[in-house]
FIKE-711691 format. One record per residue (C-alpha): y, z, x. Coordinates in steps of 0.001 Angstrom, whole numbers, plus 500000, padded with zeros to 6 digits. Each point is the difference from the previous one (the first is absolute). Layout:
<mikols>
- Y;Z;X
...
</mikols>
This chain:
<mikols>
- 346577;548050;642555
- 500001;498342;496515
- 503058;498401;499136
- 499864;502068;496401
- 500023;503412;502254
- 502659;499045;502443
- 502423;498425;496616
- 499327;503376;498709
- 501163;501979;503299
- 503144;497869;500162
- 500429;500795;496364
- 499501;503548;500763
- 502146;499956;503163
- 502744;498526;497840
- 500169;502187;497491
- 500080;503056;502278
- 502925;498630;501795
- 501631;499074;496679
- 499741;503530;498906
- 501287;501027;503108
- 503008;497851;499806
- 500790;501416;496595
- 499460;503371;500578
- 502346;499318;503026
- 502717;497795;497473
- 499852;503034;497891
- 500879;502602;502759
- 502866;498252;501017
- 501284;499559;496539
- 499586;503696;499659
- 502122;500603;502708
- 502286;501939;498420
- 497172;502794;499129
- 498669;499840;503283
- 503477;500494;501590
- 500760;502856;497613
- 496688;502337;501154
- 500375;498927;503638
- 503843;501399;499712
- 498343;503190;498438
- 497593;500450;502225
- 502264;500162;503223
- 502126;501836;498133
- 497656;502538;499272
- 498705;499943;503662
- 503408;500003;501015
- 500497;503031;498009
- 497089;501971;501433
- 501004;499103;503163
- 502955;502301;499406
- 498963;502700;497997
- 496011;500315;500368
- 498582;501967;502354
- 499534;498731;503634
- 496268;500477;501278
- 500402;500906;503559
- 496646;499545;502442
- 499059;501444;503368
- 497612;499915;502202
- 498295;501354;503019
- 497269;498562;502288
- 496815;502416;501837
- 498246;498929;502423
- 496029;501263;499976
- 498297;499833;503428
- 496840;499680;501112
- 497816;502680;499486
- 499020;501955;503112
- 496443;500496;501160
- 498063;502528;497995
- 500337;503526;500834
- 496762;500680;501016
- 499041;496230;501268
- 498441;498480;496512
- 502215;497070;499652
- 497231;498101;500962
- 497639;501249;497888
- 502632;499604;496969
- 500008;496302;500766
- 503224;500261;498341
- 502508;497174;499575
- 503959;499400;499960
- 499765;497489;497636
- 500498;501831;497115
- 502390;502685;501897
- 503465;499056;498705
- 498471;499812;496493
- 498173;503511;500055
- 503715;501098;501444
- 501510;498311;496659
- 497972;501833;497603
- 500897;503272;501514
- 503216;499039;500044
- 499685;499366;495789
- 498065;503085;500043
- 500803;503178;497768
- 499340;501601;503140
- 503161;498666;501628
- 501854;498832;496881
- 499648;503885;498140
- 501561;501653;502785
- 502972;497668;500028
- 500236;500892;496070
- 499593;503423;500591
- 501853;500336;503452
- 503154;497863;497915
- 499489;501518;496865
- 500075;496526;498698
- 498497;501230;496370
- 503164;501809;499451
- 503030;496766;498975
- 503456;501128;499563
- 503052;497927;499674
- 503430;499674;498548
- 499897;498506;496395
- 501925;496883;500084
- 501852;498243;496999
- 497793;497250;498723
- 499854;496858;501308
- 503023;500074;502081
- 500239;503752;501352
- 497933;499194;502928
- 502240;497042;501080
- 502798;502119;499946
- 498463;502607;502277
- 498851;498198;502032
- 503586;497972;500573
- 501433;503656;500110
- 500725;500809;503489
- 502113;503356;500238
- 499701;503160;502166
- 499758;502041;496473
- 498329;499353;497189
- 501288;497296;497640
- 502257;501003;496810
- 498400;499863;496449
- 500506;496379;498614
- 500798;499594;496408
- 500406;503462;498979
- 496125;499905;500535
- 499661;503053;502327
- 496377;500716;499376
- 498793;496738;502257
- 500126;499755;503359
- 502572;497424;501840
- 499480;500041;503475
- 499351;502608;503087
- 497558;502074;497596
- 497384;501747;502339
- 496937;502249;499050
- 496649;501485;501509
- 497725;501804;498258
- 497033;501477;502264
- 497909;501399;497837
- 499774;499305;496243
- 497222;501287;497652
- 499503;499643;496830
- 497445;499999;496822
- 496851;497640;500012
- 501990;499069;496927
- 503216;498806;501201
- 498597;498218;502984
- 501146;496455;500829
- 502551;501152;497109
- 504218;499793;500781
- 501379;503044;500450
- 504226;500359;499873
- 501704;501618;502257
- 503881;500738;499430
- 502018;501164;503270
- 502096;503012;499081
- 503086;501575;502689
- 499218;501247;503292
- 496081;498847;500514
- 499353;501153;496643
- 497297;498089;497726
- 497996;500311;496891
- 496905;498135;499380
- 499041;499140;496468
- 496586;498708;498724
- 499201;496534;498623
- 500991;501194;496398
- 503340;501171;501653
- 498999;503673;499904
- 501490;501553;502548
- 497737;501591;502409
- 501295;501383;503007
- 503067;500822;501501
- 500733;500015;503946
- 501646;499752;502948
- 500005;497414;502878
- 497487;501337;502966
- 498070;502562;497562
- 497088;499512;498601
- 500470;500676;496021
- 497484;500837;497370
- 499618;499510;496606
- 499482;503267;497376
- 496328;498833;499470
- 499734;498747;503697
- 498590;496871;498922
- 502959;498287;501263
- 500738;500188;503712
- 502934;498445;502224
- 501309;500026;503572
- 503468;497885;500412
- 500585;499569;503661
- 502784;498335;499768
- 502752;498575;497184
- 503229;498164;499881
- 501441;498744;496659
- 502882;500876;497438
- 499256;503311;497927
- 498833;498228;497314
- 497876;497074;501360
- 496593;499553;498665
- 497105;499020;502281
- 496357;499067;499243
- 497010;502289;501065
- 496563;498530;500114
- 496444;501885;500780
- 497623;497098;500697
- 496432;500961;500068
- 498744;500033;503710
- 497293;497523;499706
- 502271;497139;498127
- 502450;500685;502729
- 497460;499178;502498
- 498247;497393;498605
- 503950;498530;499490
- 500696;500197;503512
- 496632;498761;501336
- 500623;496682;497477
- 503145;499503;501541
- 499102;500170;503870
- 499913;496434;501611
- 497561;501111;502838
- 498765;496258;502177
- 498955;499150;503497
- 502317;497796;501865
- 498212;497128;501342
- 495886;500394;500382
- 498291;502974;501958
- 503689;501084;501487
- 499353;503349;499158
- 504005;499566;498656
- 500097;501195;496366
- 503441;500011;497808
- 500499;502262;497480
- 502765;499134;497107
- 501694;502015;497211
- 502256;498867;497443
- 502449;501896;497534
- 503584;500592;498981
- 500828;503190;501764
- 500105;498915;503793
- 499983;502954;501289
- 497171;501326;497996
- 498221;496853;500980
- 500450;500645;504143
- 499424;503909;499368
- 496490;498706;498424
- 499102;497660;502493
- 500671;502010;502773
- 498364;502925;498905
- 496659;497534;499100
- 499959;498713;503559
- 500506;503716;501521
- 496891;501219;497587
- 497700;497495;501178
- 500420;500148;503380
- 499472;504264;499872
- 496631;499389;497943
- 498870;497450;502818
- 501185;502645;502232
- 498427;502853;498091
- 496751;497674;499676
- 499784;499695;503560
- 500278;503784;500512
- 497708;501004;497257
- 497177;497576;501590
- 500769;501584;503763
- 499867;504127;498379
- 496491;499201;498220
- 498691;498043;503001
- 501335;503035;502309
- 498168;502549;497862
- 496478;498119;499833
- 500521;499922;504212
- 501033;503401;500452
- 497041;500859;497396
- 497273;498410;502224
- 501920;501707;503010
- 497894;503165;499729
- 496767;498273;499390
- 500240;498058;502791
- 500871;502734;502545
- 497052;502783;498854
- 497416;497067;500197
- 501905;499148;503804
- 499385;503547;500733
- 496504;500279;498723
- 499197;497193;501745
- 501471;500967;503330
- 498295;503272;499851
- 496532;498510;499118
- 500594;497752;503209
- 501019;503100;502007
- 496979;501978;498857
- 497732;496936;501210
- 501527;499604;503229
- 499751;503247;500877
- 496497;500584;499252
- 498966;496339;502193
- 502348;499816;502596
- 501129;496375;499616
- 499865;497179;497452
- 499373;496358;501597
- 499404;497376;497760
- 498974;496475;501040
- 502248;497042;499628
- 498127;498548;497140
- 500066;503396;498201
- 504206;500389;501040
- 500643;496338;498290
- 498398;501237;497191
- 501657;502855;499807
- 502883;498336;500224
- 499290;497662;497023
- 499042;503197;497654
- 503133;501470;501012
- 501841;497011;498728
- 498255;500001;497149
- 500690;502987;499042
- 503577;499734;500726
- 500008;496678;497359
- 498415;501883;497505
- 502491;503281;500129
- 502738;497369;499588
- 498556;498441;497216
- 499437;502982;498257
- 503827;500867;500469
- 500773;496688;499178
- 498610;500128;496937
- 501014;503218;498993
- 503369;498449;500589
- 499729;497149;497259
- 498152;502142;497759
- 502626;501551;499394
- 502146;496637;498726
- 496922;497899;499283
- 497399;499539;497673
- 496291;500098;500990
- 499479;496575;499072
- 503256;498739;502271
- 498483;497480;502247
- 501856;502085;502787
- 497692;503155;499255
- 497260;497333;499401
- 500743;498856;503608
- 499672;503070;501381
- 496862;500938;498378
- 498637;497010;501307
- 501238;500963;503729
- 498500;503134;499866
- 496361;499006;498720
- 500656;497357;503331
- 500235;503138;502255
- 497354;501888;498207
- 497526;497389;501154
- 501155;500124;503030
- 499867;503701;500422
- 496067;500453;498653
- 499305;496826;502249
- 501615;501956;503076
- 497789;503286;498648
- 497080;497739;500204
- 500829;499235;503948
- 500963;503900;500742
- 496526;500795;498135
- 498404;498271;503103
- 501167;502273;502518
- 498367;503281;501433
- 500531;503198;498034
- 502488;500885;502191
- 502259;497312;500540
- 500022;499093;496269
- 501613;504110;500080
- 502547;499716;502334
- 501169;496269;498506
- 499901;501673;496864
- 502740;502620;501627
- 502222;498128;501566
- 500243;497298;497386
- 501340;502922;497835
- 502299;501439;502431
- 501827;496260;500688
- 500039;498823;496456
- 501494;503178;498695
- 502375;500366;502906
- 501162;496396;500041
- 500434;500121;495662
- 501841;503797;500680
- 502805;497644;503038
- 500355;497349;497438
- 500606;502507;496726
- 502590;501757;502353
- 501753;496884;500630
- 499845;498816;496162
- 501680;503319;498709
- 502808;499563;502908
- 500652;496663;498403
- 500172;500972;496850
- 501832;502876;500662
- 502848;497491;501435
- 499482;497780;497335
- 500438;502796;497018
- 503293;501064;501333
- 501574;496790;500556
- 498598;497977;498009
- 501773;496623;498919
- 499013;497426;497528
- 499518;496441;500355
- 502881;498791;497500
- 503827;499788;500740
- 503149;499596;498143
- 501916;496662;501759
- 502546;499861;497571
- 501214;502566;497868
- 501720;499021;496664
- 503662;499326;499851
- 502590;499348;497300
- 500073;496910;499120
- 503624;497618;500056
- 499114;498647;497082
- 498501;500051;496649
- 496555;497950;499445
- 501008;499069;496630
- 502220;499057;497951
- 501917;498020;502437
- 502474;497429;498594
- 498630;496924;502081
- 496318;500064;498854
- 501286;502108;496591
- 501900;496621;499197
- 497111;497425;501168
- 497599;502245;498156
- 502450;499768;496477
- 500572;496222;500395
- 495996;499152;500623
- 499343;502481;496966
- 502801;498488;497346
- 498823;496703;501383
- 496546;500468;498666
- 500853;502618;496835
- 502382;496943;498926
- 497267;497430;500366
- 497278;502614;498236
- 502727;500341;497011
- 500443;496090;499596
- 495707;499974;500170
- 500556;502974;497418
- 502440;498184;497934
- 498168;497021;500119
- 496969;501463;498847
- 501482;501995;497100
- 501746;497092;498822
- 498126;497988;497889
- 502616;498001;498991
- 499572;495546;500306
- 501821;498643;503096
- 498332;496736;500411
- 501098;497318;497411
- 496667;498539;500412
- 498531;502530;498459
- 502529;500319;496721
- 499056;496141;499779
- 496027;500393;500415
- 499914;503127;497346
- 502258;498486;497486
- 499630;496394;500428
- 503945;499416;499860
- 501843;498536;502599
- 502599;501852;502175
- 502867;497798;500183
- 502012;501991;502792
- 500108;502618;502245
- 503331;501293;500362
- 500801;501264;502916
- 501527;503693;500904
- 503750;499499;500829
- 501890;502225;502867
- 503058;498441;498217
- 499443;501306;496799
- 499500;503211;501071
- 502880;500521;501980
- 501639;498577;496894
- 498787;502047;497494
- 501586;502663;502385
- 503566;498790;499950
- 499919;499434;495716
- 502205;502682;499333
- 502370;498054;502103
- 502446;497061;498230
- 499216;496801;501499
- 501973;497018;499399
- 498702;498001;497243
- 497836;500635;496915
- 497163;498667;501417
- 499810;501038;503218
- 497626;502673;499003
- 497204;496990;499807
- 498182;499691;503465
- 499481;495948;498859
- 503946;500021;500680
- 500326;502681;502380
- 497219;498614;502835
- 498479;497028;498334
- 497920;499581;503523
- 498484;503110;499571
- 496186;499986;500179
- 499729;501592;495939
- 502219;497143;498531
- 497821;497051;502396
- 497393;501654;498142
- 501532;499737;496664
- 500842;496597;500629
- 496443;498888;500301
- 499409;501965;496792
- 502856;497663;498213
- 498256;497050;501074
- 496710;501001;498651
- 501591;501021;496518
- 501339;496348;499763
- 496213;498990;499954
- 498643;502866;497982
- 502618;499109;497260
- 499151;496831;499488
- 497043;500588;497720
- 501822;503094;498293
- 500984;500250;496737
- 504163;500772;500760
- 501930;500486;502992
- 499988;504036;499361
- 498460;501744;503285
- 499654;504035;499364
- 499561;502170;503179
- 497637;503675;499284
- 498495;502664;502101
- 497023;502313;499371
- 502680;503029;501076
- 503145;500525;500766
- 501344;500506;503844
- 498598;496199;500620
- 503138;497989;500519
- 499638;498061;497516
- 504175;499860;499008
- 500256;499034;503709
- 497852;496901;499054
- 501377;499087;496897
- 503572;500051;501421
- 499395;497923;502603
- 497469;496924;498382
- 502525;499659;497482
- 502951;499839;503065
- 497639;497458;501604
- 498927;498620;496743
- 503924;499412;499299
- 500483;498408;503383
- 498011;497069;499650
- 502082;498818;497535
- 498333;501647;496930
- 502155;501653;497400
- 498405;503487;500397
- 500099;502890;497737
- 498874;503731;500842
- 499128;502313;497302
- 499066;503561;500453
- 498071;500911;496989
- 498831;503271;501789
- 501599;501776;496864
- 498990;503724;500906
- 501267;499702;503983
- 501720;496992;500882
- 501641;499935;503458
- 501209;495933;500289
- 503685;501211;498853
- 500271;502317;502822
- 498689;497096;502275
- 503025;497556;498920
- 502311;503267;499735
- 500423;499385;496212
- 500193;502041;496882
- 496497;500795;498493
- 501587;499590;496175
- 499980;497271;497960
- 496798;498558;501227
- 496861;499576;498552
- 499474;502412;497328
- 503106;498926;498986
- 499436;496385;499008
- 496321;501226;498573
- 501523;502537;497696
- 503483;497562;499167
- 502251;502206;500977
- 501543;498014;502944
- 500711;495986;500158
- 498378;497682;502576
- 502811;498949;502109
- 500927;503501;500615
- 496250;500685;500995
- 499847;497405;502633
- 501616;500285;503340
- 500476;497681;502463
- 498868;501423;503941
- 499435;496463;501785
- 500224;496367;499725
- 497864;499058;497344
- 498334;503652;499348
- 500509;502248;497116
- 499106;503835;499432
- 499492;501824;496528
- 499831;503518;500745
- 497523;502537;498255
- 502569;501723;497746
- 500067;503314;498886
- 496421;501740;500022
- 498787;499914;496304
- 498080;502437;498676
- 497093;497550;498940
- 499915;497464;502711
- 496536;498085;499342
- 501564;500010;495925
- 502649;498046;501220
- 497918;497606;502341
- 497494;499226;497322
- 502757;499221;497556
- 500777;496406;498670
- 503620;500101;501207
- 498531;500125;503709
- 497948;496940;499499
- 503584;498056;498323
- 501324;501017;502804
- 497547;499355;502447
- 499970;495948;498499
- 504077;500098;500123
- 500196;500939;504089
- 496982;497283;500516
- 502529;497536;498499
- 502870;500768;501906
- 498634;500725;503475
- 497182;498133;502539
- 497840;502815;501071
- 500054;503612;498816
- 498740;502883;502157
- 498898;503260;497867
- 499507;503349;502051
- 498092;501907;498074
- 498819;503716;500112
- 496610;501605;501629
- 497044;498912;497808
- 497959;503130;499935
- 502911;502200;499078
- 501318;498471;496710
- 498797;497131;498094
- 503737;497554;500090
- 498724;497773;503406
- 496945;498613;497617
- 502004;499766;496936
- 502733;497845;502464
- 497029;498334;501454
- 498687;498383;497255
- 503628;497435;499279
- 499367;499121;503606
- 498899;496613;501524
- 499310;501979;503512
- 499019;503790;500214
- 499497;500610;503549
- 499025;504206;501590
- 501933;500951;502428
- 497733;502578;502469
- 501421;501760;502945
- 497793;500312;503093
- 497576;502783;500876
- 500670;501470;496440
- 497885;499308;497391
- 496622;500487;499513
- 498121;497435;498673
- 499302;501967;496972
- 503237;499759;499314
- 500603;496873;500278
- 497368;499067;497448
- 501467;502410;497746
- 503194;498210;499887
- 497788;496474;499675
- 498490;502044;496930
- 503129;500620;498092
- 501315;496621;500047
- 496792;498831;499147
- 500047;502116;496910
- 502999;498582;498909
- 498930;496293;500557
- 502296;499912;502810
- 499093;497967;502933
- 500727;500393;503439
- 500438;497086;501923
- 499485;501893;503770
- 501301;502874;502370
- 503152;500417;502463
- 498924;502700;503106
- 503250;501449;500438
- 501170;501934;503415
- 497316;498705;502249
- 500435;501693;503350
- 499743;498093;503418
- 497305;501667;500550
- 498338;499493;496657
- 501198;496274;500451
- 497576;498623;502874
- 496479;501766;498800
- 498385;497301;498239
- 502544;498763;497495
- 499406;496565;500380
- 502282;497226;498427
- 502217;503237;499370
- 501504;500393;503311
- 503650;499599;500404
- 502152;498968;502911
- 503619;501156;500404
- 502605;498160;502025
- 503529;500568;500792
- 502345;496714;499185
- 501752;498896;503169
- 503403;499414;501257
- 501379;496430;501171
- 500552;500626;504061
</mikols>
């Protein structure tokens, strides 16, 4: 292989396991999501567990013999075999032969049942164990509870209203009314009498009720043939094992007794139309015998007397030995022929002419007509008189011995009509089942977990593939040409405090993760950023570093806050302004009063010293002030720049936390007094449309941005290709 081909499969090989790895990295960052549909997915198969309801299945097994030997001998000609037995047994069993007299037999077309409370009425039924029937629940009297009972025998109705639901409401003492499915009111009857409607298009017979006056039940007419088809789609009918002659037959549904009822009455319906096959085939072979019976016995006679006659007129009839053995040979002949003929009368009457079991026979008998004309030919060489008297007695023997073996035939068939038995069984009879099938809680909870497993990993592919927001640095730097200086790294710390800020802790500053956890991952991250500033301000213009955001939401306060903690702890006198004039959050940070601030020393209403408040060693805070009414007024005034030149006097480094450039125009108009503008971006958020949107505003006001900060970098996000951007965290540790 070329070494060009096999670079490129490595290549190939490599990237596949690359995206693999990510795709991987990203699931387990997503962990949360994943966790949340698994946990509603077992809760929701927990839930149907208990309240949905349980699908009960029996079964019962037949067992289909062998077939017996052919009532009149022809299993040989058949040529028949039991390969295909148990499978010709299966298809009866599916047939609407068997299967429509279990619907009709059951009057399974006809579905009536209590009307449970939505959702959670069947749950509490079926917990409901009492002698009577259970109380109304809620004041809702109407539904059924528990120990509700109804059969309906016969039910007709409309073409119309067919597969439609019918209501009816239980009155006192086995009294009923039926209403239509506009809830028209149709009949009204009495338990164990059949009840018409006015028109008689409505017709019902209520065997048997038990319910609260008052509780509604659903009526259903199904058509017959859906019913059928229903129940012949949900018969499980297999062989066990191969050519066993063992065949299981399986039903599944809700009401278990229903179910065994069903499957009983299947199995009992087959086995009386094998038996009633059986019987059928014994009657019509019976009545071709006892048909030919007749026949047979005037041509005996005729022949008898014929012989008689001859006898008496010449004394005596010898024949030679040659001429006996040939006799004897017609008379067997003839006798092969006779049963041929009944033979095939016999499969006539289930066969085709072109069956190859007629074609058999056919063939058979054109064998013994050649061997009848060739025996004529050898009795047409004897005397005149001997050729007579063969002639005689070949009729009396072959009519006599075909009239014996009739007699027999229709004593046999006699015996078999009236007891006839068929050649399947029932082994095993079905029973109700211990158990439900499903929903059991054991598989029910495997099944939920395996399911939320995968819909959680389908809605992070989703999520991913929805989002088309930048999450590799790489490519912020390759479509901008700027430099990322750091990725800052999601903090657990911050979170958890972020949820304890309505607390008081002790000291101003202890709001600041930089002092709170300064070995946090986020601030190690931060303090890489701090030593790339040093460089990047070098070649700028002041010491004035302003902090934006294409939108708000980014963390970009978070960032601000602590650079200028960590800018104030390497020995630089620090000072943090928030010029976010229209939302400003830095005072609630450093638990200070918003007012005087900013908009106070731009409009002179406020003095400096009472502007500036000390929250560390060696770093400063002006708050925003009061919200003006014209914020960007006030930023593009002259007084802002005075006052921009005074604090760049007075203090080492000044931080600037502006707000979102593509809301309001005040981050570009702050931008442009600044030696370092850098964008702060949060992870997985933008897209990169929107990124170059916020390149295009500061552009437009000759603003120039020196590079990005990724802010809130998951874990996950952290490892998948981020080059010279990962981060390490450590924990500091103790003197033993």
């Amino acid at each position: 292989m070329p070494k060009e081909a096999r670079s490129q499969s490595a290549e190939e090989r490599a990237a596949e396991h690359g995206e693999l790895q990510e795709y991987l990295r990203t699931l387990i960052g997503s962990w949360k999501l994943v966790a949340w549909v698994s946990c509603g997915s077992v809760v929701l198969g927990l839930l149907y567990t208990l309240i949905g309801s349980p699908v009960y299945r029996a079964d019962a097994l037949i067992q289909v013999e062998d077939k017996k030997a052919d009532l009149m001998g022809l299993s040989d000609l058949l040529g028949n075999s039991d390969d295909s037995l148990a499978q010709t047994e299966i298809e009866l069993l599916y047939s609407r032969l068997v299967v429509g007299s279990v619907v009709r037999g059951l009057s399974l077309d006809i579905e009536a049942k209590p009307r449970y409370f939505p959702v959670i009425g069947g749950a509490f039924a079926r917990a409901y164990h009492g002698e009577d029937v259970a109380p109304a629940r809620l004041a809702l009297s109407r539904f059924a509870w528990g120990g509700e009972q109804i059969a309906v025998e016969r039910l007709d109705v409309p073409k119309d209203a067919e597969d439609e639901k019918l209501r009816l409401v239980a009155g006192e003492n086995g009294a009923f009314a039926l209403f239509d499915p506009d809830r028209e009111k149709v009949i009204e009857g009495q338990v164990g009498k059949l009840a018409r409607s006015a028109d008689g298009r409505y017709v019902i017979l209520v065997s048997r009720m038990r319910a609260r006056p008052g509780t509604h039940f659903n009526v259903i007419k199904h058509p017959f043939d859906d019913l059928l088809n229903g129940l012949q789609n949900d018969l499980v009918i297999n062989e066990r094992g191969k050519k066993t002659g063992m065949i299981r037959v399986q039903l599944s549904g809700t009401d278990i007794d229903q179910v065994v009822r069903t499957l009983n009455a299947h199995s009992e319906a087959y086995v009386q139309q094998n038996i009633a096959r059986k019987s059928q085939e014994a009657e019509k072979t019976f009545a071709f015998v006892d048909a030919q019976l007749p026949e047979v016995k005037a041509r005996l006679e005729k022949a008898e007397i014929a012989l008689h006659a001859y006898r008496t007129q010449h004394r005596t009839v010898d024949l030679s030995m040659e001429t006996q053995a040939a006799l004897d040979r017609a008379v067997e002949i003839e006798k092969g022929a006779t049963e041929l003929q009944l033979a095939k009368a016999s499969l006539s009457e289930r066969f085709t002419e072109n069956h190859p079991a007629l074609v058999g026979l056919r063939n058979k008998m054109a064998a013994l007509d050649a061997a009848r004309k060739a025996l004529n030919v050898e009795f047409s060489k004897l005397p005149e008189s001997d050729l007579y008297s063969v002639r005689l007695l070949r009729d009396v023997t072959v009519a006599n011995q075909l009239y014996v073996f009739l007699l027999d035939k229709a004593q046999e068939l006699k015996i078999e009509t009236s007891g006839t038995i068929g050649n399947v069984r029932v082994v095993d009879q079905a029973v109700v089942p211990y158990r439900p099938a499903y929903p059991r809680f054991g598989p029910m909870l495997a099944i939920s977990v395996a399911a939320g497993l995968l819909l959680g990993a389908g809605a992070v592919s989703l999520r991913r593939a929805l989002n088309r927001a930048v999450e590799d640095p790489e490519v912020v730097e390759a479509t901008t040409g700027l430099p990322v200086y750091a990725s800052v790294a999601h903090s657990v710390a911050q979170e958890r405090f972020e949820r304890t800020r309505k607390k008081k802790m002790n000291g101003s500053s202890a709001r600041i993760l930089a002092a709170h956890d300064s070995s946090d991952l986020a601030i190690e991250s931060l303090r890489s950023l701090r030593t790339s500033l040093q460089f990047a301000l070098l070649d700028a213009p002041n010491r004035i570093i302003t902090l934006g955001g294409p939108s708000p939401g980014i963390g970009k306060s978070f960032v601000a806050s602590n650079l200028a903690h960590l800018l104030a702890e390497s020995g630089k006198r620090t000072l943090l302004i928030d010029a976010d004039l229209r939302n400003g959050s830095q005072n609630r940070l450093f638990e200070l009063q918003r007012s005087p601030g900013l908009s106070e020393l731009i409009a002179g209403t406020a003095q400096l010293d009472r502007c500036v408040h000390a929250i560390a060693p060696n770093l400063d805070l002006i708050t925003c002030g009061d919200f003006p009414p014209k914020p960007s007024e006030l930023l593009m005034s002259a007084r802002y720049r005075e006052l921009v030149e005074r604090l760049e006097k007075q203090f080492e480094l000044i931080v600037v936390d502006t707000p979102p450039v593509l809301a309001v125009t005040d981050a570009t108009i702050v931008a442009r007094l600044a030696g370092v503008n850098l964008l702060v971006l949060r992870d997985s958020h933008h897209p990169m449309r929107e990124i170059q949107a916020a390149l295009k505003h500061y552009q437009q006001t000759g603003a120039r941005i020196a590079g990005f900060i990724l802010n809130d970098v998951s874990r996950a996000s952290a490892g998948s290709a981020y080059g010279y951007h990962y981060q390490y965290d450590y924990k500091s540790k103790k003197a033993i």
